[in-house]
N, C-alpha and C positions, 0 to 999 in steps of 0.2 A: 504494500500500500504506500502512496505519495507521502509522504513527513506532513502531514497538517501545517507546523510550525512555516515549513517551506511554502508551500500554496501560501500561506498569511501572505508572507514577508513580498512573495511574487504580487499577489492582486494586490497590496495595501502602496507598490509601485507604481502596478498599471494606474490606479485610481488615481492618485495625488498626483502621477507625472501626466496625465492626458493634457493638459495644456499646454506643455512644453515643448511641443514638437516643432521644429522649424524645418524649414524648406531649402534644400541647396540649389542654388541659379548655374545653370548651364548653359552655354551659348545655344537659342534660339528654342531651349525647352524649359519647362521651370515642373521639376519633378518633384512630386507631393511623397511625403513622408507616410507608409504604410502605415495604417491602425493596428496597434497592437492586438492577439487574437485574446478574446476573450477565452479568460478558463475557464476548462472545463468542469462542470458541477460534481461535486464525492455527494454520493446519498449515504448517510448511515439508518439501517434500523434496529429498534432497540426491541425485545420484549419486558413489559412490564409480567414480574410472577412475584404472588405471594402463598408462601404457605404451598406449592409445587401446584399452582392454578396460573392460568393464565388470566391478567383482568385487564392488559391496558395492551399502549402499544407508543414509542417515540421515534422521530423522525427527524434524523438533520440534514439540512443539503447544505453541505459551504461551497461557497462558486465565491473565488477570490478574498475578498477580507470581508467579507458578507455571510452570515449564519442563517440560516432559518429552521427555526425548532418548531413541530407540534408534537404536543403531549398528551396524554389523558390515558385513564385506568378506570376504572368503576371495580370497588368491593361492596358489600355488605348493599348496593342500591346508589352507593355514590363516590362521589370522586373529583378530582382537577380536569380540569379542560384549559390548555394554556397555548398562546402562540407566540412564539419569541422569532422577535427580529436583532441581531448581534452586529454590529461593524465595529471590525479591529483596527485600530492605527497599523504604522508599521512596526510599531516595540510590542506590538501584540497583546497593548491592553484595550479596551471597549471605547468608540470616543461615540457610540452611542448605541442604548440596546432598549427597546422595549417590550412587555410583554402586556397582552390582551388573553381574558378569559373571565371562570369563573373557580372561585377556590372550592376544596372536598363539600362546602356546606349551603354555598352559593353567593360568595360576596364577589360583585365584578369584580376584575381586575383592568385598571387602564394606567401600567406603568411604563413612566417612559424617562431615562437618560442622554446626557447629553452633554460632550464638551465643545464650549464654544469660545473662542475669543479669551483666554484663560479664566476660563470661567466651566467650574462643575453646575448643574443643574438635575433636578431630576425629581420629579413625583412620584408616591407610593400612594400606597393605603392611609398613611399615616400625613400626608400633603407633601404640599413643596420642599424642596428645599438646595441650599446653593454653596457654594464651596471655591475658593482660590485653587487653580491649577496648577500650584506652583511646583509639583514635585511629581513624580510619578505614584499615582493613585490609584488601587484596579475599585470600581463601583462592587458592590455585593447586591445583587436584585433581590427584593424583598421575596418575589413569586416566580423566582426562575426554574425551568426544568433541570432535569439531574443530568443534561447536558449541562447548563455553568461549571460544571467542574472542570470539562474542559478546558473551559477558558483560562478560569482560575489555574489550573497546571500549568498551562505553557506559559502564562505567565510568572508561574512562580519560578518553575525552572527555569527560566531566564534569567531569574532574579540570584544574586552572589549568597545571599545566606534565607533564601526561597521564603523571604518574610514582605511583603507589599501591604504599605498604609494603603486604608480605605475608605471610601464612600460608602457610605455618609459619616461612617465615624468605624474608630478600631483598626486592625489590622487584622491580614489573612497569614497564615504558616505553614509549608506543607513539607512533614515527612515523609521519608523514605523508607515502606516498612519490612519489604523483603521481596525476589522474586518470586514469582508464581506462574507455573508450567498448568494452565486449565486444559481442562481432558471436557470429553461430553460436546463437543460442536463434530463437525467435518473433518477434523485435523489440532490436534496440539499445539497449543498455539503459547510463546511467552509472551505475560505481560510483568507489569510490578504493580505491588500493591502501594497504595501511599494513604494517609490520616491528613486530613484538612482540619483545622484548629482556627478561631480566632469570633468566629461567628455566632454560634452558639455554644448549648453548655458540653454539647460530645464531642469526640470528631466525627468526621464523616468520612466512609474507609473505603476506598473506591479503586479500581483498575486502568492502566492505561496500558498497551502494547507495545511490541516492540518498535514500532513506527512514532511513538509519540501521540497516537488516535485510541481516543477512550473508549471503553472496553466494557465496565459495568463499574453502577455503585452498588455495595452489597450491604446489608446488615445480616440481625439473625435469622430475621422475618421477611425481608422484603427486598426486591433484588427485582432492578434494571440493567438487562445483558443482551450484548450483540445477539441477533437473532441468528440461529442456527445452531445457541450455545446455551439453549435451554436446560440439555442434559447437566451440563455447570452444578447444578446450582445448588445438588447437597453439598459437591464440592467446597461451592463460595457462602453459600450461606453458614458452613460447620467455620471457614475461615474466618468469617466474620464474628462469629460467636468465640471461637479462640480470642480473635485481636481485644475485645470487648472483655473478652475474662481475664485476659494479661495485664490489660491497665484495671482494670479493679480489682484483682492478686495485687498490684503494687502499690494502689492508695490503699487497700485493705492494710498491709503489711506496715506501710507509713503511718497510717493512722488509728488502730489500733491496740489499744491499750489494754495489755496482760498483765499487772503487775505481781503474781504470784506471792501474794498476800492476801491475808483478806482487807476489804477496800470497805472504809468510814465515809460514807456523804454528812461531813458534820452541817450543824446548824442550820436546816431548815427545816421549812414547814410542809408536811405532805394533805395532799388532796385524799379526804375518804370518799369513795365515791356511793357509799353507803350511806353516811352521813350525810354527804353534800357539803362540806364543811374544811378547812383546813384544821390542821392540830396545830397547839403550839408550839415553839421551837423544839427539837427532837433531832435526833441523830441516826444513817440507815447506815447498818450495817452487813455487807454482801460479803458472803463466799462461796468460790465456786461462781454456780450457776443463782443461785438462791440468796435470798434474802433469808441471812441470821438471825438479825435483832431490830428492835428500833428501842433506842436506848435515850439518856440524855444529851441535850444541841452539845455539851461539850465532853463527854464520856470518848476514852477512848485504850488503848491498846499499845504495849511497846515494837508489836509485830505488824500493826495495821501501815497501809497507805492512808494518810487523812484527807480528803478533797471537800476545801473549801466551803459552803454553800453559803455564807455569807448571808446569812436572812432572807433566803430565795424559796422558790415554792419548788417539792418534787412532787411528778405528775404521773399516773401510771401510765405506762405506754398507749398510745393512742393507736384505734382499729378505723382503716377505711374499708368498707363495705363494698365497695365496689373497683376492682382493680383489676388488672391485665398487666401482670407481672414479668417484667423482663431484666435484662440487666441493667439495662442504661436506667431505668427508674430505682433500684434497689437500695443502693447507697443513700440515695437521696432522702428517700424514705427515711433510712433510718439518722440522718441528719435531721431532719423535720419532727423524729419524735414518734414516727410514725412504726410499732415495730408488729403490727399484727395486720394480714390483708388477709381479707376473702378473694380469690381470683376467680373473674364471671366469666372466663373460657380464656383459652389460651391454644398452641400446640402442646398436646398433652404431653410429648417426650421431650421437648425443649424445659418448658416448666417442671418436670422432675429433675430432670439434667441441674434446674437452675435451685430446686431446693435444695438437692444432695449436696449443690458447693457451699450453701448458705447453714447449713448443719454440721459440714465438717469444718468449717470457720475458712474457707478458702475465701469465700467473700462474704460481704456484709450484706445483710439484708433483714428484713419482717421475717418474722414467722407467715405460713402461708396455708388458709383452709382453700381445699381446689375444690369450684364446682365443676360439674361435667357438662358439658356445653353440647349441645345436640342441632342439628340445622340440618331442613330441608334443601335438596337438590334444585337448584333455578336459578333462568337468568342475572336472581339479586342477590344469591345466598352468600353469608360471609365465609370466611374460609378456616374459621378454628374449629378446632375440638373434632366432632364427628359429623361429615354430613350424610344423609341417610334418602332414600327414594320411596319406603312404602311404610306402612304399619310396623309389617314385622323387621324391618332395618330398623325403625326406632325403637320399638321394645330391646330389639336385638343391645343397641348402644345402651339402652339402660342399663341392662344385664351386665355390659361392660363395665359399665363404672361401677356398679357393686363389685363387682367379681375382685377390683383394684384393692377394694375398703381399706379404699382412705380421702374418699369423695365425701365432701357436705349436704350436697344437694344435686339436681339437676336443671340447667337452664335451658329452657325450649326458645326459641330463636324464631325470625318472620317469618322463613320461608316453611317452616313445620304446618303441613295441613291441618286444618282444625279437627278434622275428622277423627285424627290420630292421637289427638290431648290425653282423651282419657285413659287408652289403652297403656299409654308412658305413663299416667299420673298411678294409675293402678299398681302398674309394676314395680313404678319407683317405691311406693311405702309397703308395698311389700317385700321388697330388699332392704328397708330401712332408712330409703333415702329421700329428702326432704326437695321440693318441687319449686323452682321461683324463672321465672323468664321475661321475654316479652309475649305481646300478643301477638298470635301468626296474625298474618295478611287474612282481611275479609270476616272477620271476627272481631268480636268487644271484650271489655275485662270484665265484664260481669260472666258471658259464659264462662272464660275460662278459671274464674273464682270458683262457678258452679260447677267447674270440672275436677276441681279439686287443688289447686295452685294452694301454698302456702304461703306466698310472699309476690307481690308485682315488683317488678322491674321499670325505673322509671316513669314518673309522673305522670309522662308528655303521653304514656302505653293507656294507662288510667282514663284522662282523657281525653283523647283521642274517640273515644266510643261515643263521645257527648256530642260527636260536632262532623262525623265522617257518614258518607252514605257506605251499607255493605257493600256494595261494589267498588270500592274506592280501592288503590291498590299500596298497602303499608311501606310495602321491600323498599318502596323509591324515597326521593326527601319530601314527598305527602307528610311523611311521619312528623316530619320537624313545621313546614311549610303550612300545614294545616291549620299549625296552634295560634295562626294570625285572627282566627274564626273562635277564640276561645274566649274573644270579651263580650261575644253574645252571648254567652251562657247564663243561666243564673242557675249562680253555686247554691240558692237555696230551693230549687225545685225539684220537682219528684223525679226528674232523671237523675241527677247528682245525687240525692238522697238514698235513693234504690241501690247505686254503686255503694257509698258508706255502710248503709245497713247489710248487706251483702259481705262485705269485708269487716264487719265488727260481729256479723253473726258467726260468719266460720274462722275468726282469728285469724284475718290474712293480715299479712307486716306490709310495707311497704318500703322502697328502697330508693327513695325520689330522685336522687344525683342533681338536688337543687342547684348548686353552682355551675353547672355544665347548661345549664339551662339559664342560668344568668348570663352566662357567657354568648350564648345563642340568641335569646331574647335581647338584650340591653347593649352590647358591643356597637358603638359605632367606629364608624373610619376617622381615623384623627384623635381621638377619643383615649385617653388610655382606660381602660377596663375598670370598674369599681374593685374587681377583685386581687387586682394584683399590684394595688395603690399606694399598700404600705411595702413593697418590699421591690417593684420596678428595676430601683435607678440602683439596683445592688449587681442586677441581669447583664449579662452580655448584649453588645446590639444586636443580634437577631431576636434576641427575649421581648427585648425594648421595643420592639418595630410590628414585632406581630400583638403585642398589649396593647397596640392603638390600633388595628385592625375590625372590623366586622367581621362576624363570623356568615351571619345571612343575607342575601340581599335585599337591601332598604334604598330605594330609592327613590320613593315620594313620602312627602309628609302623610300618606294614609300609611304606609308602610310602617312607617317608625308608630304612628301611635299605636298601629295594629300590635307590633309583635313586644311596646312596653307594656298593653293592655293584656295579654296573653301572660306576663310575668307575674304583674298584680293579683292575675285570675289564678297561675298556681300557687300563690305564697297563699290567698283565698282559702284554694281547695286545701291544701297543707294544715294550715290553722283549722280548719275544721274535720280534716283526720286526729288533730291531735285534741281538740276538746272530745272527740268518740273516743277516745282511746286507743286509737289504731296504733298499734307500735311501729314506729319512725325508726330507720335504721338509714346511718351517715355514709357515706359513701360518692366520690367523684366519680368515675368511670373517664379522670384527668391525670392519670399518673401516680394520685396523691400528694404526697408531699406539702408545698406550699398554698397547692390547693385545698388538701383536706382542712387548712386550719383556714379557709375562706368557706370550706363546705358548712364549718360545725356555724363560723359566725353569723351566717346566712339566719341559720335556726331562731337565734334570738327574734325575727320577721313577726314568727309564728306563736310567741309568748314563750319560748324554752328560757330560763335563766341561764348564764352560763356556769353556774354549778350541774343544773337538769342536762346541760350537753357534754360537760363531762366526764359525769357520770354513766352518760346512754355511750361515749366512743369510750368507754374503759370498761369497765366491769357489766354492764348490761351488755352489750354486744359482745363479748367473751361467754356470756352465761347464755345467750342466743344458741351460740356456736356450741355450743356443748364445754367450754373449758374455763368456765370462772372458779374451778377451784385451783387451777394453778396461775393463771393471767386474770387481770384488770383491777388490781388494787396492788399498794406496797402492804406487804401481809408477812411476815415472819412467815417461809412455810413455802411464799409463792415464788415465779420463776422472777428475777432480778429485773423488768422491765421497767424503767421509768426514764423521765428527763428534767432535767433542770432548770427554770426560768428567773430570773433577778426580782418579778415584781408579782404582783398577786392578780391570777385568773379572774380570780370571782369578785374582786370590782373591774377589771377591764379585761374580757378576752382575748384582744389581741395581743394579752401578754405571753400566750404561748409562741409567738411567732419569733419570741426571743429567746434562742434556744443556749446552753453554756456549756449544757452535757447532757448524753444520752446513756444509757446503760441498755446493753440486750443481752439476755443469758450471764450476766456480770463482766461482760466484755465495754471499757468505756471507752465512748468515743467524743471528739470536740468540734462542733459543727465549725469551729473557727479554722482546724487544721486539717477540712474536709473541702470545704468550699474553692480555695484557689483553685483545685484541681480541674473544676469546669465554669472556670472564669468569673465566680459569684464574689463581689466582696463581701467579706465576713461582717457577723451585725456584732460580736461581743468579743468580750478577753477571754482566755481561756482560765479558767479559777485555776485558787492558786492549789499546788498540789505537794506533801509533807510527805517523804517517803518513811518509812520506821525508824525508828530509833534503832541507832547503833549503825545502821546499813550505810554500805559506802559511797 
């Protein structure tokens, strides 16, 4: 294949010199200077594959210093649709690129850059904005396809130490991480693999060939590759799960704290989540795995490590309910406080794969309860867990995840025929295992309450039955796009009513993922997010760029009041599940992390105190799960789960979001010497820490 780099450098010639041509005089002829030949067009095609399905598909033609991308995939009903237009200079950075579409959830996109007259320029989602040319800059497109990495590459290896300042802000940096001989296409092909760094909070681990022409990005999950090299892709995707367990083995190992003693958290104040109350000053003492004693704030040990607490509150580990557990979120979690997930389907051999390192302490992570995620065969079905084609293939999967026991429940998914509800509900509690999903496609949650479901999945599943004709088709963004029709509702009439009573006669829970819905309803472009308000300007600029983003599209003043009226209406319905008594169970289905402690804040909406929510994310959703006699309280007895905050929960929640120390399994960790690693600046000091007496 032509060197890309080469084609740049040739068309980014032709282009700039076309006016340069001059004519030589000859006696009696005046001979014109031939047109340089236009080059010739490279098409590359890409397959988009997730989870070994095929869902998308991308395209680049460069024809001289000119790009053009389109993109687009569809899983689970939705997806990116993007067209990118690229022109390189001749140093082979962008001097202008825009892209047009619409994002995974539907917010346009009309971005577009531009160097003019030394002068950067360039709109996002987020607006205008302008920048001095004075130095070589490569732009980062807020919504570019996983072709930009291209570009980004041959720009960087260009570059002396492959580090280039950025538009609009930060820099790019890309290593070298090893070669790689891909098997599974036509022919064996070498490429190398390299880690892009500077953007967001990962890197992004991607492929280029031996020609210098991009080849695939890969993660664990999700993998863009030259077409014809499908077969790849256990290959690249088992690579990318390596690359991903290699750098969290070595922040695990950095930041990780074994002191082989037993460990004193002197003098603070812990949360009973029984009580609802704090104790007063008091002292915890951890060994091992377990919590010893809680003694007095200043009691202590000539063998002990002492840490600090300094008149701070300890908290017991916090549970997100609704999670999709992988690595890149793991750590974070447990940064955040967060050390217990429920996972609402995942690949079932990845996520084992990812408990067993999180057990044998290779990495850091939550404790993890797996549900068993079940999904019908169709055009929109998503691609975790199991998907199935008749009655007896779902029963069949049921049986699977009992047969595992060590599954919590099972989750039923869109594309599952209604038909086949009960057959799975049946079989599920007579294996022993508990029921919660969405509503398939063409069906409401009151049937499938009355089929037997213990728990709904999401709000937006809930209501949806208020305000959809049966023929209406869920799998697609209906689901989300509907809920603009939910401030005609009235939460107090006998259709709403008949749902509540339904779910308070047979003890259905619910599982709302209120912030995820904030996020959808209330985002505008320009705007940075209510949710990520306090903690923003800590993010990387990719963090930073998409918190002022839309998630849906809003683009008339009906729009916008539609889909804030739709929010109102479920904080409504919310507040009036929880005057019935329906139990509320916390959960993002957003990674976790810094969103769980946006999920739990949300609650107060509804009349929760924030004692009453952390109470329900600690010990009531442990005792949900089957395991509050060892998790969700600091209990002489129970497993060492807690964190540490400087100032007191239960006059201001958002004091969890100030985190000093985490303990998991008595293992401590310091969100302060955890965060550089993915670009976050830290919010607090690390407490101060007394090693034993006598020790050296």
């Amino acid at each position: 294949m032509i060197n890309r780099l080469t084609l740049m450098a040739l068309g980014g010639a032709f282009l700039l010199g076309a006016c340069a041509h001059e004519t030589e005089v000859v006696p009696a002829t005046i001979v014109e200077a031939e047109a340089p030949e236009a080059p010739e067009p490279v098409t590359e095609t890409y397959t988009v594959r997730l989870f070994g399905a095929d869902i998308g598909e991308m395209t680049a033609v460069t024809t001289g210093p000119g790009i053009k991308v389109d993109y687009e995939y569809r899983n689970n009903g939705r997806g990116p649709t993007m067209a990118e237009t690229i022109l390189l200079g001749e140093d082979g950075l962008p001097v202008s690129w825009t892209v047009d579409g619409n994002t995974t959830f539907g917010n346009k996109v009309t971005e577009t850059f531009a160097l003019d007259d030394g002068t950067a320029r360039w709109v996002d989602t987020t607006g205008p904005g302008m920048a001095d040319a004075d130095e070589a800059k490569i732009y980062i497109a807020q919504n570019a396809s996983p072709y930009a990495l291209a570009v980004y590459a041959h720009a960087l290896l260009a570059d002396d130490d492959q580090t280039l300042s950025a538009y609009p802000a930060g820099a790019l940096h890309l290593e070298k991480i090893e070669n790689v001989t891909v098997e599974g296409g036509p022919e064996p092909i070498g490429t190398t693999a390299y880690a892009l760094t500077g953007e967001s909070l990962d890197p992004t681990y991607f492929l280029m060939d031996e020609d210098d022409a991009f080849f695939a990005v890969i993660s664990p999950r999700f993998l863009v590759i030259r077409k014809g090299y499908e077969g790849a892709e256990a290959q690249l995707t088992n690579l990318a799960t390596r690359l991903a367990s290699e750098r969290y083995e070595t922040i695990q190992t950095a930041t990780a704290h074994n002191y082989g003693t037993p460990v004193r958290i002197a003098d603070v104040r812990i949360f009973d989540p029984v009580k609802k109350a704090l104790t007063g000053p008091v002292s915890v003492l951890v060994e091992g795995t377990t919590i010893k004693a809680i003694e007095a704030a200043n009691a202590s040990h000539p063998d002990e490590t002492v840490i600090d607490g300094n008149g701070g509150t300890l908290i017991p580990g916090l549970t997100d309910m609704h999670g999709h557990v992988g690595q890149d979120d793991a750590l974070l979690n447990i940064a955040a406080g967060v050390t217990l997930i429920r996972d609402m389907g995942n690949d079932n051999a990845k996520l084992a794969e990812l408990i067993g390192k999180i057990e044998d302490g290779t990495l850091a992570g939550p404790r993890i309860v797996k549900n068993g995620f079940i999904e019908g065969k169709s055009p929109f079905n998503s691609n975790n867990g199991i998907l199935v084609s008749s009655e007896e293939e779902a029963v069949a999967a049921v049986d699977w995840y009992a047969d595992q026991g060590d599954y919590f429940q099972i989750k039923i998914y869109n594309s599952i025929n209604p038909d086949w509800v009960p057959a799975m509900v049946a079989e599920a509690k007579k294996r022993g295992l508990g029921v919660t999903g969405h509503v398939p496609a063409f069906t409401n949650a009151d049937n499938m309450i009355e089929a037997g479901y213990d728990e709904m999945t999401h709000i937006n599943q809930v209501m949806l039955g208020w305000v959809l004709d049966p023929t209406e088709d869920t799998r697609t963004l209906l689901r989300l796009t509907a809920l603009q029709r939910l401030p005609k509702v009235d939460l107090d009439g006998p259709q709403v009513q008949h749902t509540l009573d339904l779910m308070v006669e047979n003890k259905v829970a619910i599982d709302p993922t209120y912030e995820i819905h904030e996020a959808l309803l209330l985002s505008r472009n320009g705007e940075v997010q209510a949710g990520v308000k306090d903690y923003i300007d800590h993010m990387p600029v990719g963090e930073q760029r998409d918190a002022r983003a839309a998630w849906s599209n809003i683009e008339t003043p009906e729009d916008d009041a539609a889909y804030a009226g739709a929010f109102d209406q479920i904080t409504g319905t919310l507040k009036r599940m929880k005057d019935r008594g329906i139990f509320i169970l916390m959960g993002t289905d957003m990674g976790g992390a810094f969103t769980l402690h946006r999920e739990l804040e949300l609650y107060q909406k509804i009349g929760f105190t924030p004692a009453e929510i952390l109470a329900r994310a600690t010990q009531e959703e442990a005792d949900y799960m089957g395991l509050g006699d060892e998790l969700g309280s600091i209990t002489p007895g129970k497993k060492a789960d807690f964190f540490l905050v400087p100032d007191n929960p239960l006059d201001d929640l958002k004091a969890i979001k100030t985190i000093e120390l985490v303990s998991k399994d008595g293992t401590i960790y310091f969100p302060t010497e955890i965060y550089p690693y993915f670009g976050i600046k830290p919010f607090t000091e690390v407490p101060d820490v007394m090693a034993p007496a006598g020790a050296n």
